[in-house]
mmCIF file of the N, C-alpha and C atoms, coordinates in Angstrom:
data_MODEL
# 
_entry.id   MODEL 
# 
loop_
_atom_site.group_PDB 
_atom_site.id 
_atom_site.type_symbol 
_atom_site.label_atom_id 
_atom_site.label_alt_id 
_atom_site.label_comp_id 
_atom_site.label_asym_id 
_atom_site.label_entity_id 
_atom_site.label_seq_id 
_atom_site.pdbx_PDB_ins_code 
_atom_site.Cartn_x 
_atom_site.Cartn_y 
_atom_site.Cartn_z 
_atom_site.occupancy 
_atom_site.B_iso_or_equiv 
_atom_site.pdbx_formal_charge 
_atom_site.auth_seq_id 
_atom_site.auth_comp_id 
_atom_site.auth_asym_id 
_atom_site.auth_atom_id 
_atom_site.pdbx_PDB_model_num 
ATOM 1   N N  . UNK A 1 1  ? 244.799 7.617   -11.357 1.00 0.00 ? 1  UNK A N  1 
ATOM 2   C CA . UNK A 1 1  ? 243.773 6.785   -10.770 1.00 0.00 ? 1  UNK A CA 1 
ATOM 3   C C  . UNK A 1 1  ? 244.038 6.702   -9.266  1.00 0.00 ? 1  UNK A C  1 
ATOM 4   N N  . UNK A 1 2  ? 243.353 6.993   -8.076  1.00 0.00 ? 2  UNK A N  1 
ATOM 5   C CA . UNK A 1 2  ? 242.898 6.870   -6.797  1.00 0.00 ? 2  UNK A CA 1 
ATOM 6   C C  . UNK A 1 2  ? 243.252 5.380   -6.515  1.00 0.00 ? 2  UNK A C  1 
ATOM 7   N N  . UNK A 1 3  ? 244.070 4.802   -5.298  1.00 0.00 ? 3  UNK A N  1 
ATOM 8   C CA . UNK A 1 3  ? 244.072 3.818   -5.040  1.00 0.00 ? 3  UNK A CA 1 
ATOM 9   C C  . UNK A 1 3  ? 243.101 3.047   -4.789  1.00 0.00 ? 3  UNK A C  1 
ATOM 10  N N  . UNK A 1 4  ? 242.814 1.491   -5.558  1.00 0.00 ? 4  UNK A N  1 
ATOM 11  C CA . UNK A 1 4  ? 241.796 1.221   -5.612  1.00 0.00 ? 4  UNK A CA 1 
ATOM 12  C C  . UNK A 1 4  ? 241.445 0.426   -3.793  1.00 0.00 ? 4  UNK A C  1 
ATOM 13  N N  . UNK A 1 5  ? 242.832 0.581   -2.832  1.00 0.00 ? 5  UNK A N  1 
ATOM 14  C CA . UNK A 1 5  ? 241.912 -0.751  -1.620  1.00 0.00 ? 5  UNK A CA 1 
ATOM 15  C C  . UNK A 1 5  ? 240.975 0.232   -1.062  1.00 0.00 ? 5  UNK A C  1 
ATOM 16  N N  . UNK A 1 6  ? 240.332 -0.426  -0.253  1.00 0.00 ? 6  UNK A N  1 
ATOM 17  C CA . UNK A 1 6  ? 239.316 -0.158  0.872   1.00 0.00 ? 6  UNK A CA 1 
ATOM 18  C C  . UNK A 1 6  ? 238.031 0.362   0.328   1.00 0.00 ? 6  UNK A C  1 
ATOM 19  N N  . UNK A 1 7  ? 238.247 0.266   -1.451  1.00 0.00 ? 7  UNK A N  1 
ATOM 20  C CA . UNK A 1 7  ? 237.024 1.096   -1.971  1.00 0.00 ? 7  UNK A CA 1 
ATOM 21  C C  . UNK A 1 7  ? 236.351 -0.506  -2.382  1.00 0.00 ? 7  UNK A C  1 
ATOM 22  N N  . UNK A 1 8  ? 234.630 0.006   -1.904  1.00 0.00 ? 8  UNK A N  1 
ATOM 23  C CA . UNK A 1 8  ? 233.727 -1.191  -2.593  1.00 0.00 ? 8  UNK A CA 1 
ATOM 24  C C  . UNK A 1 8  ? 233.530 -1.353  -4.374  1.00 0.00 ? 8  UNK A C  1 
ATOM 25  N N  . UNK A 1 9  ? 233.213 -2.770  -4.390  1.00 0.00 ? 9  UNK A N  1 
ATOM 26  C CA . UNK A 1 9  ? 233.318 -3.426  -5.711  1.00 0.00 ? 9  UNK A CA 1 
ATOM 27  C C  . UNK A 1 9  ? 232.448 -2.286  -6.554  1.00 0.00 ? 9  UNK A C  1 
ATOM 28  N N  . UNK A 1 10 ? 231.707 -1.552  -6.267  1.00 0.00 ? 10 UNK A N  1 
ATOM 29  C CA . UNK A 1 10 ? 231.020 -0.923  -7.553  1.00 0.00 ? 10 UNK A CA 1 
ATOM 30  C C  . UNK A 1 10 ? 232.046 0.341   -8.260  1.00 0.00 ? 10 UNK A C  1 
ATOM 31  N N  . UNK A 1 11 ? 232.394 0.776   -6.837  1.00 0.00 ? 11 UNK A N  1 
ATOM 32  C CA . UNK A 1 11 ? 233.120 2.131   -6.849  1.00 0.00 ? 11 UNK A CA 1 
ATOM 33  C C  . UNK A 1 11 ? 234.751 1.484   -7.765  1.00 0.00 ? 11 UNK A C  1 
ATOM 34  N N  . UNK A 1 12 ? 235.491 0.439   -7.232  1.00 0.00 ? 12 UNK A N  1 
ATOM 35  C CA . UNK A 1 12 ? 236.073 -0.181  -8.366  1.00 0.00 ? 12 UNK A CA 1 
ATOM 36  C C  . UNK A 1 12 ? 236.106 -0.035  -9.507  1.00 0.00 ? 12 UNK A C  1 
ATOM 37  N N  . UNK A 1 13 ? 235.162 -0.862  -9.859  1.00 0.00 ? 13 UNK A N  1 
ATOM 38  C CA . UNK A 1 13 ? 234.749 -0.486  -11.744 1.00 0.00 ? 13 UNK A CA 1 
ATOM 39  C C  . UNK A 1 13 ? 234.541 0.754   -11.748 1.00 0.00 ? 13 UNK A C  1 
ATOM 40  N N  . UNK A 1 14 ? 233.948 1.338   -11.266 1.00 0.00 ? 14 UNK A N  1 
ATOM 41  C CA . UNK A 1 14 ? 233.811 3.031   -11.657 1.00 0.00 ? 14 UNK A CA 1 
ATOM 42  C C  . UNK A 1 14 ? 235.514 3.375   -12.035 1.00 0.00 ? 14 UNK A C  1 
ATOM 43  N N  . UNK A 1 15 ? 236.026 3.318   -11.025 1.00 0.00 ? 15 UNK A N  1 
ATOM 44  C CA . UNK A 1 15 ? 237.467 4.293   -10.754 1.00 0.00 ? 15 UNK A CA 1 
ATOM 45  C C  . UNK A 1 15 ? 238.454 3.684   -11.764 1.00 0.00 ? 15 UNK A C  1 
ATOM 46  N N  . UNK A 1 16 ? 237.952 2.268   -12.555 1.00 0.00 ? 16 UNK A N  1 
ATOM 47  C CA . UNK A 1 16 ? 239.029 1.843   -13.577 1.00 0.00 ? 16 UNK A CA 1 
ATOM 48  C C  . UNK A 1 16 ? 238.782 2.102   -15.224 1.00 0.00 ? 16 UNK A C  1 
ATOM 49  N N  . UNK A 1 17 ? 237.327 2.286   -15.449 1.00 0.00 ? 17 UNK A N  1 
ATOM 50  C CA . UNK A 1 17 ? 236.725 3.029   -16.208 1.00 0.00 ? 17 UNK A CA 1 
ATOM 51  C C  . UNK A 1 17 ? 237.427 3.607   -17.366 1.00 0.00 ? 17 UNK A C  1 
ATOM 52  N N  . UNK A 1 18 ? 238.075 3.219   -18.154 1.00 0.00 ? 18 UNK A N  1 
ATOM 53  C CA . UNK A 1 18 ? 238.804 4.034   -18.809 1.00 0.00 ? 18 UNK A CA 1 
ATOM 54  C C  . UNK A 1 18 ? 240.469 5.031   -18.106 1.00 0.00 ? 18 UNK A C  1 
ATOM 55  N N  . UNK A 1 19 ? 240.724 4.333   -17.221 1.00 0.00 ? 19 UNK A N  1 
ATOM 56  C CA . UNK A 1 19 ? 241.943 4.347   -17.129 1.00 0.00 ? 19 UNK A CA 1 
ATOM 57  C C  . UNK A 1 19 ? 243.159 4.012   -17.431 1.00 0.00 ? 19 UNK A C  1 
ATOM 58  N N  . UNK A 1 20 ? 242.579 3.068   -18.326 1.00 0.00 ? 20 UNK A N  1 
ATOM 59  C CA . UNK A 1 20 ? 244.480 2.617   -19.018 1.00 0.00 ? 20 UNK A CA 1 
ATOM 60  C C  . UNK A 1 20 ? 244.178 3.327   -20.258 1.00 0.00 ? 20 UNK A C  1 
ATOM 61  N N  . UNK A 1 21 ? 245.125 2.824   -21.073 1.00 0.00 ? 21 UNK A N  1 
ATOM 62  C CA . UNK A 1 21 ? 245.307 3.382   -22.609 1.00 0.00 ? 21 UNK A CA 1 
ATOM 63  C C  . UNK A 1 21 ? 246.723 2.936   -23.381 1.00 0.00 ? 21 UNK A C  1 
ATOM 64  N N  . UNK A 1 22 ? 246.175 2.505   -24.419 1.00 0.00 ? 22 UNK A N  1 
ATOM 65  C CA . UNK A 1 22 ? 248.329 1.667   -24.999 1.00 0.00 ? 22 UNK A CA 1 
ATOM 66  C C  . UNK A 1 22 ? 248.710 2.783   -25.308 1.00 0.00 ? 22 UNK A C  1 
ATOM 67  N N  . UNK A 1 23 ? 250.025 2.792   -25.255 1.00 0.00 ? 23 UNK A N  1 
ATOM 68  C CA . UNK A 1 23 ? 250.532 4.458   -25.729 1.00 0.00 ? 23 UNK A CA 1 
ATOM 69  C C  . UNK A 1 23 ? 251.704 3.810   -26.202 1.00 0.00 ? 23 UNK A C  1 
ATOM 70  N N  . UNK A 1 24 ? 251.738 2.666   -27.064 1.00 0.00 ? 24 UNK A N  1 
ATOM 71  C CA . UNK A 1 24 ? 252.576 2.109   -28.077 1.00 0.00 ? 24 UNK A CA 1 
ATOM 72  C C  . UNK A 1 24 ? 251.773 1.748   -29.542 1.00 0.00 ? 24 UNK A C  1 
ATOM 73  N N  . UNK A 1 25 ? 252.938 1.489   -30.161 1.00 0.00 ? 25 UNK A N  1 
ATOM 74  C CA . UNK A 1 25 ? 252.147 0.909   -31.958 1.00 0.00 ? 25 UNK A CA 1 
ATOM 75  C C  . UNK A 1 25 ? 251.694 -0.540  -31.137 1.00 0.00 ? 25 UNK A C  1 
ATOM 76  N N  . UNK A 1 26 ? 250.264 -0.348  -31.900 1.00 0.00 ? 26 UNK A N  1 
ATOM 77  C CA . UNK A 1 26 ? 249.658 -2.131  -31.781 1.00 0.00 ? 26 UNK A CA 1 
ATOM 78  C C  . UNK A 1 26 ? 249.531 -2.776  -32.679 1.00 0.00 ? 26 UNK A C  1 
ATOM 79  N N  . UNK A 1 27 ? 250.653 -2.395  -33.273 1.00 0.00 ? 27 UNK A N  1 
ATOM 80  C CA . UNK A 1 27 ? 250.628 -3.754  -34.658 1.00 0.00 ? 27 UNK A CA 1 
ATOM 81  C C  . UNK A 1 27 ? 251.451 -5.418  -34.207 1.00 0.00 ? 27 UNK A C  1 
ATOM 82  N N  . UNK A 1 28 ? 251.837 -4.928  -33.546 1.00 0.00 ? 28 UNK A N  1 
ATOM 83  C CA . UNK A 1 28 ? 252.063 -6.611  -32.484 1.00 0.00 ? 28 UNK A CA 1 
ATOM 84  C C  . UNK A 1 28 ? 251.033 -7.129  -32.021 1.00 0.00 ? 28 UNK A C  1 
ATOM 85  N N  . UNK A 1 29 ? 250.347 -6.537  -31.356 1.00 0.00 ? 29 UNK A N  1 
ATOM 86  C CA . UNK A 1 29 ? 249.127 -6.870  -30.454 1.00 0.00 ? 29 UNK A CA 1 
ATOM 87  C C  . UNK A 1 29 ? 247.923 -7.588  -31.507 1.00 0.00 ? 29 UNK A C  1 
ATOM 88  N N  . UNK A 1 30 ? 247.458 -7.039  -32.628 1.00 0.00 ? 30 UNK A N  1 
ATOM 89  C CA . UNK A 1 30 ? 246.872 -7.757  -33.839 1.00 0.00 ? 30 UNK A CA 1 
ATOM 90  C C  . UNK A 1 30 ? 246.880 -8.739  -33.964 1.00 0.00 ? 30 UNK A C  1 
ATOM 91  N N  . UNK A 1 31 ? 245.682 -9.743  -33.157 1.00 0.00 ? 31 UNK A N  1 
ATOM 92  C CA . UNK A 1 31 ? 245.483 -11.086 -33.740 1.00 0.00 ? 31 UNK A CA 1 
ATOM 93  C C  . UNK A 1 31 ? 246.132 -11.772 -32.436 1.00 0.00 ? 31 UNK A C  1 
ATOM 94  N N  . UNK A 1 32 ? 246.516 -11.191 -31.664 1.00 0.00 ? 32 UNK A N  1 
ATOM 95  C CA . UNK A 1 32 ? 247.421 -11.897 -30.997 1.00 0.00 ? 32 UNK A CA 1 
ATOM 96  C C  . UNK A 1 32 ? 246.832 -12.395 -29.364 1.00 0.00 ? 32 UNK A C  1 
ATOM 97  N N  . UNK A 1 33 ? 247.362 -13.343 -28.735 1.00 0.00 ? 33 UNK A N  1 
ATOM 98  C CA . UNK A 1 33 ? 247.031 -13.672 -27.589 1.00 0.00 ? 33 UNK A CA 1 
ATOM 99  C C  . UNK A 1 33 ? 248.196 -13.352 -26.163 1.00 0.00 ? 33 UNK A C  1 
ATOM 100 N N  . UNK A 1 34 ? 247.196 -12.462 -25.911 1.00 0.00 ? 34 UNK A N  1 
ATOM 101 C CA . UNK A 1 34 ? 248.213 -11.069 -24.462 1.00 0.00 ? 34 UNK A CA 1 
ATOM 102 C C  . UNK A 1 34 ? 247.574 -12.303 -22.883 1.00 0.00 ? 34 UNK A C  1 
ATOM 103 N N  . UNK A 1 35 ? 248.989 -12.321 -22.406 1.00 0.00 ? 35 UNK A N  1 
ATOM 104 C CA . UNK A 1 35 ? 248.616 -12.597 -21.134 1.00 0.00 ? 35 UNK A CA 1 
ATOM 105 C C  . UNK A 1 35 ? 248.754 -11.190 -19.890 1.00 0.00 ? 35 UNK A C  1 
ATOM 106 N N  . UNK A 1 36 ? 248.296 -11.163 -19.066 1.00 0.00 ? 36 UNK A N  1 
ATOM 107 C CA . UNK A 1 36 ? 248.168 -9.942  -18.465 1.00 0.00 ? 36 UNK A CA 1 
ATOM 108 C C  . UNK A 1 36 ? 248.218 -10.171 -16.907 1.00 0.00 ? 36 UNK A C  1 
ATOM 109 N N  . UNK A 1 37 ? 249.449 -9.935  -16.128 1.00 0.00 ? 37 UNK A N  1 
ATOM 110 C CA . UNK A 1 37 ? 249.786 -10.806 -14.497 1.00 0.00 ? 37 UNK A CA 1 
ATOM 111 C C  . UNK A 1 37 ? 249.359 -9.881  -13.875 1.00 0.00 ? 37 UNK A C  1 
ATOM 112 N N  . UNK A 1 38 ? 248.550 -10.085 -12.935 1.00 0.00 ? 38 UNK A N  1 
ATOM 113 C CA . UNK A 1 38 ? 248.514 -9.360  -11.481 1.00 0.00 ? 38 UNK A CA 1 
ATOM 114 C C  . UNK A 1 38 ? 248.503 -10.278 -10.373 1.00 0.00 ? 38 UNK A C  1 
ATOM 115 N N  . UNK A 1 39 ? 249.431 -9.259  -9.165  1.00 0.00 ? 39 UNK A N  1 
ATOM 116 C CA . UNK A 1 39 ? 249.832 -9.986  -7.872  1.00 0.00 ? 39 UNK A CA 1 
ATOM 117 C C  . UNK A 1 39 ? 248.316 -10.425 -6.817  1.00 0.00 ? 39 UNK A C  1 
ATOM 118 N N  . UNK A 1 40 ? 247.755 -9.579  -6.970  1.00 0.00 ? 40 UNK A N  1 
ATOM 119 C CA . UNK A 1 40 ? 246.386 -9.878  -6.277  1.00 0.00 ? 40 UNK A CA 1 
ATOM 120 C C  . UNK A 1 40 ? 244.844 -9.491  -6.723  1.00 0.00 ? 40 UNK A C  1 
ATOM 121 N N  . UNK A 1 41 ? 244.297 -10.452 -7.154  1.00 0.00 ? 41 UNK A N  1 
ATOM 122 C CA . UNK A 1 41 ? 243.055 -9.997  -8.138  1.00 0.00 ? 41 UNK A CA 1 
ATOM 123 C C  . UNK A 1 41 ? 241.708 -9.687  -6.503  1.00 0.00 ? 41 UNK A C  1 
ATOM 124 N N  . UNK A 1 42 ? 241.022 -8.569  -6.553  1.00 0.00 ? 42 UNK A N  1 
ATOM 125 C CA . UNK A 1 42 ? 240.153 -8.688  -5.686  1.00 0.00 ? 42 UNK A CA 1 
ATOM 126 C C  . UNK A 1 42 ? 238.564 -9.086  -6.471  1.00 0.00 ? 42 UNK A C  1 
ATOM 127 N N  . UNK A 1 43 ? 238.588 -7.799  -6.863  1.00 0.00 ? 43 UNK A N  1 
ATOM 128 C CA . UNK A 1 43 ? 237.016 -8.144  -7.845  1.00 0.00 ? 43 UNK A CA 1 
ATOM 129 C C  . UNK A 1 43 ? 237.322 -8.308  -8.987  1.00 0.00 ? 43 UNK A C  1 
ATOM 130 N N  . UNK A 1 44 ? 238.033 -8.020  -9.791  1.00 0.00 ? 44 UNK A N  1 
ATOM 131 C CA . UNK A 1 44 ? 238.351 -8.330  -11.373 1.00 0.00 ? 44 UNK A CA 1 
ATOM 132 C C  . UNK A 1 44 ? 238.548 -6.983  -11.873 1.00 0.00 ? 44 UNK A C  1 
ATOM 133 N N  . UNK A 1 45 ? 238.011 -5.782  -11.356 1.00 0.00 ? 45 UNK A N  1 
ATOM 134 C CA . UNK A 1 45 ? 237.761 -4.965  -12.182 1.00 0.00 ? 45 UNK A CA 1 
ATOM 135 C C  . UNK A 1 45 ? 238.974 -4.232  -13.278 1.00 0.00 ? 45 UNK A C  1 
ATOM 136 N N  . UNK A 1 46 ? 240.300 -4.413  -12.339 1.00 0.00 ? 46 UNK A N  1 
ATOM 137 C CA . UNK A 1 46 ? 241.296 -3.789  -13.011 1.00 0.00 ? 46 UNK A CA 1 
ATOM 138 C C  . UNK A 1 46 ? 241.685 -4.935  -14.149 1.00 0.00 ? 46 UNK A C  1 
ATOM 139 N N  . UNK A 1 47 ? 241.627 -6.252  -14.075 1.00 0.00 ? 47 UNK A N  1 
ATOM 140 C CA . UNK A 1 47 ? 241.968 -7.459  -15.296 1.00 0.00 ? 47 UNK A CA 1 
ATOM 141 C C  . UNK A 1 47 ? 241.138 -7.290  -16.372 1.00 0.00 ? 47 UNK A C  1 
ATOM 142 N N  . UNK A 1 48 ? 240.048 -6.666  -15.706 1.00 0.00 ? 48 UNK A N  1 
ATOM 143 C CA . UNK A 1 48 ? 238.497 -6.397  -16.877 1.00 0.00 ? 48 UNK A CA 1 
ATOM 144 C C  . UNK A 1 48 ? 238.672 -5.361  -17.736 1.00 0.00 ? 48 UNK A C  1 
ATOM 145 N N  . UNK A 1 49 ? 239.261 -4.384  -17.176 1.00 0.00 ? 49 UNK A N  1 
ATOM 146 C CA . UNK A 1 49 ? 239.817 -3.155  -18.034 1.00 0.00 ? 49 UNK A CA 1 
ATOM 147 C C  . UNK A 1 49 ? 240.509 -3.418  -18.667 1.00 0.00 ? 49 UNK A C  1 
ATOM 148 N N  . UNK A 1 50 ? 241.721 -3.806  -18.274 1.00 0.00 ? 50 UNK A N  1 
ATOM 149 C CA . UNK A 1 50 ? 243.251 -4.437  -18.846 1.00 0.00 ? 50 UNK A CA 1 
ATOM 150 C C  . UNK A 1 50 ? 242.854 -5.204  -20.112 1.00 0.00 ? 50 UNK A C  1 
ATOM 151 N N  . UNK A 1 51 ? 241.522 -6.121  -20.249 1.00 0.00 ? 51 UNK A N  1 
ATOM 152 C CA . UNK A 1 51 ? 241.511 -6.835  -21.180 1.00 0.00 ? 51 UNK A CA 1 
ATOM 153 C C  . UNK A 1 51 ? 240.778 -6.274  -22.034 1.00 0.00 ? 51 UNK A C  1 
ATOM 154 N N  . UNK A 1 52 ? 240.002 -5.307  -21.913 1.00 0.00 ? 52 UNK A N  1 
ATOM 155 C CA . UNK A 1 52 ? 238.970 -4.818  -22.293 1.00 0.00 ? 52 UNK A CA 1 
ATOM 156 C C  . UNK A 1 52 ? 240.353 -3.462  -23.472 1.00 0.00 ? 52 UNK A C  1 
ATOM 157 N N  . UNK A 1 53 ? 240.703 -2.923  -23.023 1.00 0.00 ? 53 UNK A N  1 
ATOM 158 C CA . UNK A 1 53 ? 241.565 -2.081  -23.361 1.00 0.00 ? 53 UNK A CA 1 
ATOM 159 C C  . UNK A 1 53 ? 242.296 -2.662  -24.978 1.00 0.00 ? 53 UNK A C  1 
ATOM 160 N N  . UNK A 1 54 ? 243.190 -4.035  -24.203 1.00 0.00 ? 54 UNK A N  1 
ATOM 161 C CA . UNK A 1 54 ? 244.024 -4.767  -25.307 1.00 0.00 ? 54 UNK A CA 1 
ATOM 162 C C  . UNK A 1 54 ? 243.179 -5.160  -26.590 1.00 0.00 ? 54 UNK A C  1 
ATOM 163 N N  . UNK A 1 55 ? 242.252 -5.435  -26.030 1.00 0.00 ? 55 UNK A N  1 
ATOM 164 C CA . UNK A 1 55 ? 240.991 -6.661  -27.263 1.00 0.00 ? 55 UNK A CA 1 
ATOM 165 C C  . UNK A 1 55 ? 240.624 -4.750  -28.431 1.00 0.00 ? 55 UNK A C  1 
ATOM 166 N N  . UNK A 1 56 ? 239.921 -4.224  -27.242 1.00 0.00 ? 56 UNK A N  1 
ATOM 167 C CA . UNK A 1 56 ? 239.647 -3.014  -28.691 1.00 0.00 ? 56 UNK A CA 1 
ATOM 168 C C  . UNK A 1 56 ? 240.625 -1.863  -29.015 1.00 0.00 ? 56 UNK A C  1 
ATOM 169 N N  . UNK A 1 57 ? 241.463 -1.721  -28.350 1.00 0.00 ? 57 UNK A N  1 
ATOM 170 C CA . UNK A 1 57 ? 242.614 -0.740  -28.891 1.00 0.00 ? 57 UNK A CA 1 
ATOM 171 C C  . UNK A 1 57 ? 243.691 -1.739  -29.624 1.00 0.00 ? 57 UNK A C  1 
ATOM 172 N N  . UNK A 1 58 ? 244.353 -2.413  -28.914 1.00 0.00 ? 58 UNK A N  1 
ATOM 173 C CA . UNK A 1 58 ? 244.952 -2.781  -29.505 1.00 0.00 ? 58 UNK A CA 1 
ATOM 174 C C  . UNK A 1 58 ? 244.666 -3.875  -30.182 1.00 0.00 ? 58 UNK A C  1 
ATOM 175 N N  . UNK A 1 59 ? 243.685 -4.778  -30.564 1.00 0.00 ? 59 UNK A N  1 
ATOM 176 C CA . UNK A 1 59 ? 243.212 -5.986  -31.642 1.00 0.00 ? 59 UNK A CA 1 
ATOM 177 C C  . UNK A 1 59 ? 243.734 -7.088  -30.982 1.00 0.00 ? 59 UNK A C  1 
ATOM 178 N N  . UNK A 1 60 ? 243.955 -7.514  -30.127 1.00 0.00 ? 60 UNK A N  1 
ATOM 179 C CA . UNK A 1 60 ? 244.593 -8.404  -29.292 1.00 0.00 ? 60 UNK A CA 1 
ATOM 180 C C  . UNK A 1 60 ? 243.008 -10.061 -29.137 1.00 0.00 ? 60 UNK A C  1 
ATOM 181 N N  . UNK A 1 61 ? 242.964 -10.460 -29.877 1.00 0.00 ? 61 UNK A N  1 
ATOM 182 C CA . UNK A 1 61 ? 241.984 -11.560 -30.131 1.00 0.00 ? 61 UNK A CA 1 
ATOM 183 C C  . UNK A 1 61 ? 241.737 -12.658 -28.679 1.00 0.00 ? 61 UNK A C  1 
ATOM 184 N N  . UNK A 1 62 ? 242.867 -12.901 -27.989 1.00 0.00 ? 62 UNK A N  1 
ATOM 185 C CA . UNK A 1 62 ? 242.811 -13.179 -26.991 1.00 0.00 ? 62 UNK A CA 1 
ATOM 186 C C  . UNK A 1 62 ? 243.416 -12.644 -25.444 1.00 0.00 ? 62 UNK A C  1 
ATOM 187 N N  . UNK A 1 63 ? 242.536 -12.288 -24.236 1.00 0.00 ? 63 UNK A N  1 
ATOM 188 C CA . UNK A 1 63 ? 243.359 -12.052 -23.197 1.00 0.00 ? 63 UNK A CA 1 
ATOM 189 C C  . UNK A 1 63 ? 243.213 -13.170 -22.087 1.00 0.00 ? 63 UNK A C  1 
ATOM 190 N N  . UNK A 1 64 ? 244.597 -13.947 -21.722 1.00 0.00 ? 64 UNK A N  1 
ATOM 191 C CA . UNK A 1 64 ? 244.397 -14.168 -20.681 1.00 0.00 ? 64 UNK A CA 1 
ATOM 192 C C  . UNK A 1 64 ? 244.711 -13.550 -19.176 1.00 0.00 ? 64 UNK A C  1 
ATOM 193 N N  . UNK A 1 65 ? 244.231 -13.972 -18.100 1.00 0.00 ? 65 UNK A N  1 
ATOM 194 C CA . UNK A 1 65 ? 244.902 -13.443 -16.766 1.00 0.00 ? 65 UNK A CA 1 
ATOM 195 C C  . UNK A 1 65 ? 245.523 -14.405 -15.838 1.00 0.00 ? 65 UNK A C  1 
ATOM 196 N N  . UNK A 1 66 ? 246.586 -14.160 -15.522 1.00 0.00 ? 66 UNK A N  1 
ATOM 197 C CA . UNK A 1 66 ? 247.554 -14.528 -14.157 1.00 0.00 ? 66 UNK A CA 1 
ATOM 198 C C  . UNK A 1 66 ? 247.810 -14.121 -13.136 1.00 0.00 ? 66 UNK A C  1 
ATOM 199 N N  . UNK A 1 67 ? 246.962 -14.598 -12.353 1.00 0.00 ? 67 UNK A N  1 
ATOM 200 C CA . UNK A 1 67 ? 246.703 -14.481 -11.068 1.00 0.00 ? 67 UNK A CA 1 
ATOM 201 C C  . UNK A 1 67 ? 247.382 -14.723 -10.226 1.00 0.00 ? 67 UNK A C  1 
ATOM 202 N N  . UNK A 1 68 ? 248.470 -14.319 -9.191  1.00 0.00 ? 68 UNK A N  1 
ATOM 203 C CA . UNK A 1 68 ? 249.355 -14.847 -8.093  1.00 0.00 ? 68 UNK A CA 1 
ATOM 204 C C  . UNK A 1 68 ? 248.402 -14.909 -6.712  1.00 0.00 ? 68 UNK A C  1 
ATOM 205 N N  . UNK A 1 69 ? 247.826 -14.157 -6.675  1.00 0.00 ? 69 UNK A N  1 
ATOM 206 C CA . UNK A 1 69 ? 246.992 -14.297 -5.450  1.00 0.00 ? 69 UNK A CA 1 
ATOM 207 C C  . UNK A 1 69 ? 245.520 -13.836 -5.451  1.00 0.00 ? 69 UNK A C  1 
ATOM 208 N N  . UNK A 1 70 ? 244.124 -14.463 -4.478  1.00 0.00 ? 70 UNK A N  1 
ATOM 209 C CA . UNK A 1 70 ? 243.114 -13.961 -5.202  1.00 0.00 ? 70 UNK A CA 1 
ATOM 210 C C  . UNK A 1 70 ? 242.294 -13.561 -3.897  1.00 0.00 ? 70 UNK A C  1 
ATOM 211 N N  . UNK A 1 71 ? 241.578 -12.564 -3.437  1.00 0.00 ? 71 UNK A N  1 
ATOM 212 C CA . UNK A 1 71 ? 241.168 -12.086 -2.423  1.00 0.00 ? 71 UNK A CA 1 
ATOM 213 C C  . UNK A 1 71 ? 239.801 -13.159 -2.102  1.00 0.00 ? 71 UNK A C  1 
ATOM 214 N N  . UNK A 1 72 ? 239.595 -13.441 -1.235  1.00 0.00 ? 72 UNK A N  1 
ATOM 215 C CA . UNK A 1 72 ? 238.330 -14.158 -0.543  1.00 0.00 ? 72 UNK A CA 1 
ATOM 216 C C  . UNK A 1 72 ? 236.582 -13.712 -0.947  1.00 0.00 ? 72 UNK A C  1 
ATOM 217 N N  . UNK A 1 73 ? 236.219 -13.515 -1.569  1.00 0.00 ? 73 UNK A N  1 
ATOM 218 C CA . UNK A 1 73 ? 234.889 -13.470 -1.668  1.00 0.00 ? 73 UNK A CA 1 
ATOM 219 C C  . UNK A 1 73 ? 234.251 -12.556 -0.845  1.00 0.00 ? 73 UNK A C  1 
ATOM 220 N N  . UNK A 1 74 ? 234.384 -13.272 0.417   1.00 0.00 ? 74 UNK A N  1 
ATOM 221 C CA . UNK A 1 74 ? 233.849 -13.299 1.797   1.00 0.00 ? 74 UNK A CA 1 
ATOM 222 C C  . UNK A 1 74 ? 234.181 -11.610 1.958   1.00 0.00 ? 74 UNK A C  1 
ATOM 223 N N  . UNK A 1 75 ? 235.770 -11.431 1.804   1.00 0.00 ? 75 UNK A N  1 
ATOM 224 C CA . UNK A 1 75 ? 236.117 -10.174 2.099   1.00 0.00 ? 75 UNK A CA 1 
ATOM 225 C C  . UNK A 1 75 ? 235.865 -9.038  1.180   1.00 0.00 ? 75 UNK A C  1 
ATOM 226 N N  . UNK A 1 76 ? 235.519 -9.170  -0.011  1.00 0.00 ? 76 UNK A N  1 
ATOM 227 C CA . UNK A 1 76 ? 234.971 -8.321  -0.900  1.00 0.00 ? 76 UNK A CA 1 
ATOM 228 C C  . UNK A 1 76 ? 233.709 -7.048  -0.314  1.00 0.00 ? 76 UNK A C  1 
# 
């Protein structure tokens, strides 16, 4: 995956699109509630994947996100 800064919010979601993938057994993940940290959220798109990924590959019933830092709106 292409580093996502300096690229606009659409091109984002495009470029995360099916970029992850579990490449472990998800019989843990079943039913279960995944928290998922990132250091700086800009548009969501990579937390959106991330959760999107866990919930239908791996059965993961709940995702939350942890956010350490969150980009300005403004600067989007």
């Amino acid at each position: 995956m292409a580093p996502l800064r300096g690229q606009a919010e659409p091109d984002r979601w495009r470029a995360v699109r099916g970029a992850f993938a579990l490449g472990f057994s998800t019989r843990m993940l079943r039913g279960a509630r995944v928290a998922v940290i990132d250091d700086v959220m800009t548009t969501g798109a990579t937390l959106s994947e991330c959760a999107r990924v866990l919930r239908e590959q791996g059965g993961a019933a709940q995702v939350d996100a942890i956010v350490l830092a969150r980009q300005p709106w403004s600067v989007i």
